[in-house]
N, C-alpha and C positions, 0 to 999 in steps of 0.2 A: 504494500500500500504506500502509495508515493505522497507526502506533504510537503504541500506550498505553503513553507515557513518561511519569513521573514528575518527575521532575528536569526541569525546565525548559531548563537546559542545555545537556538530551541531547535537547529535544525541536527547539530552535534548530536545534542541529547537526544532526538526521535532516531537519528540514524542506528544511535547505539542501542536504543532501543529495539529498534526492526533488526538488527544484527543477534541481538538474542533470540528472537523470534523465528528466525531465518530457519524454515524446514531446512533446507539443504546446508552443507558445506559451504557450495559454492554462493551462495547466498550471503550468508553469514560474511564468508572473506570480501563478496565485494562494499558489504556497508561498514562492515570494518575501514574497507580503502576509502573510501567515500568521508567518512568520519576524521578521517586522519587528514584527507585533503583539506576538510574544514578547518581545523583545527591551524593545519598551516597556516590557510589562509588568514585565517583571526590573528594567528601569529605576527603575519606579514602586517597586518593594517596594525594591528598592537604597536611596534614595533616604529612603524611611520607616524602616528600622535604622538609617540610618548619621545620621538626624534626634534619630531615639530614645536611640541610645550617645552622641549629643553632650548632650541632655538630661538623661539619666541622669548622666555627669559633671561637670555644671555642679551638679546637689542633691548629689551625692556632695561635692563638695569643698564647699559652703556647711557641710555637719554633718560634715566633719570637722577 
């Protein structure tokens, strides 16, 4: 059963979810993969904000 989640978080969590669920093997291993690519990706964007608010406050304190 495929969900159109929004929230990335929620889409981690249903993946892992359907991966327990997963009749087959091959099932299970591809929401595993699926889960994991999220999780990157959450990674990747984490990773770009938290680059961005340390940049942000490096010019913030230069002009003030």
């Amino acid at each position: 059963m495929e969900k159109n989640i929004s929230n990335p978080h929620l889409r981690i969590f249903w993946q892992g979810r359907e991966a327990q669920a997963g009749s087959l093997k091959s099932d299970f291993n591809n929401n595993v993969t699926i889960s994991l690519r999220e999780m990157r990706e959450s990674n990747y964007w984490l990773r770009i904000i938290k680059s961005t608010i340390e940049n942000l406050n490096i010019l913030k304190s230069h002009f003030m």
